[in-house]
Residue, then its C-alpha position, 0 to 999 in steps of 0.5 A: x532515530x531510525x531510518x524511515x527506509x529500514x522501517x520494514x513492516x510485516x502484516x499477517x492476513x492468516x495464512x500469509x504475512x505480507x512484507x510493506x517495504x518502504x525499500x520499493x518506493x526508491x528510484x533514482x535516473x539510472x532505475x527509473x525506468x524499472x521502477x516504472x516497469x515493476x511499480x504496477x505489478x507490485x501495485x496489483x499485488x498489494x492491492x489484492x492484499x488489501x482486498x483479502x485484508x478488508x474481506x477478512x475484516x468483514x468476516x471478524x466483525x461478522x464473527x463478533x456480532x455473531x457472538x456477542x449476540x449469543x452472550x448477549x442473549x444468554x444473558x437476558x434469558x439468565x434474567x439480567x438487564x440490558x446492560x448486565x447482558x452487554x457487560x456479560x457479552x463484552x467480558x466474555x472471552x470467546x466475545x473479547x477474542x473476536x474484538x481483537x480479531x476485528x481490531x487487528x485485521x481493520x489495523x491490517x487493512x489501514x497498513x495495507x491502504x497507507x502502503x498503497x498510498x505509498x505506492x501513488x505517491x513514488x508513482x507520481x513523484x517517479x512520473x515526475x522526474x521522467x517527465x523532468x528528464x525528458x525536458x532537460x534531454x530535449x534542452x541539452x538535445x536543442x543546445x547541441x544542434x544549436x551549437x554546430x550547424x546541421x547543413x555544415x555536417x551534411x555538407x561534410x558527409x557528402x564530400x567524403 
C-alpha cells in the first residue's frame, strides 16, 4: 500500500497542469507557524484553479450541447426519428470528443474542491494544535511562577 503522502496528483486545465500535493497539508510544532503564514496564499491559488476549472467546465458543456445539437439537427432533416437523431449525435466523433472534454474538466473541477477540502481541514486542524500550544505554554507558564515566589526574585535584584 502507498503512502497517502506520495500520492501527488496532476490535474491539466489546458494550458497548465496543476500539482495537488498532499505534501502542503503537513505540519508539525516546530512549522506551524509557516504553515499558517503560507496556508492562505496557497489557499488563493488553488481556488482560482478551481475557479478556471469550473469556467472550463461550462465552456465544454456549452461546446457539446452546441454540437450535439448540430448532429442532432442533421439527423432529423435526413428524416430520422427522435431517437435515430439522438444516437446519430451521440455516435459522433466530434459529439463524443466534447463529452470527454466535459467528463474531464467536471473530474478536474471535483479534484480541485476535494484539494481545497483538503486545505480547510489542515487549516482547522492546524488552528487547533495552536490553540493547544498555547494552552500547554500557559499551564507550564503558570506552573514555573508557581513554583518560585515572584517577590523573592525581586527582593533579590534590589539587593544586588
Amino acid at each position: 500500500m502507498t503512502d497517502p503522502v506520495d500520492n501527488i496528483r496532476t490535474v491539466d486545465l489546458g494550458d497548465e497542469q496543476i500539482v495537488l500535493d498532499p505534501k502542503r497539508f503537513l505540519f508539525n510544532d516546530a512549522s506551524l507557524g509557516k504553515f499558517m503564514e503560507d496556508v492562505s496564499i496557497w489557499y488563493d491559488y488553488y481556488s482560482s484553479k478551481s475557479s478556471k476549472s469550473e469556467s472550463l467546465l461550462v465552456d465544454a458543456e456549452t461546446l457539446y450541447d452546441t454540437r450535439y445539437l448540430e448532429k442532432f439537427l442533421e439527423g432529423k432533416q435526413a428524416g430520422l426519428s427522435d431517437k435515430g437523431a439522438d444516437a446519430l449525435a451521440r455516435t459522433n466523433l466530434v459529439v463524443k470528443e466534447c463529452q470527454e472534454l466535459v467528463n474531464k474538466y467536471k473530474s478536474t473541477t471535483k479534484q480541485l474542491k476535494e484539494y481545497l477540502k483538503s486545505f480547510d481541514k489542515a487549516h482547522s486542524m492546524a488552528m487547533n494544535r495552536g490553540y493547544m500550544i498555547r494552552k500547554e505554554l500557559d499551564k507550564l507558564n503558570s506552573d514555573i511562577q508557581s513554583s518560585c515566589n515572584i517577590d523573592d526574585i525581586i527582593g533579590k535584584i534590589k539587593e544586588e
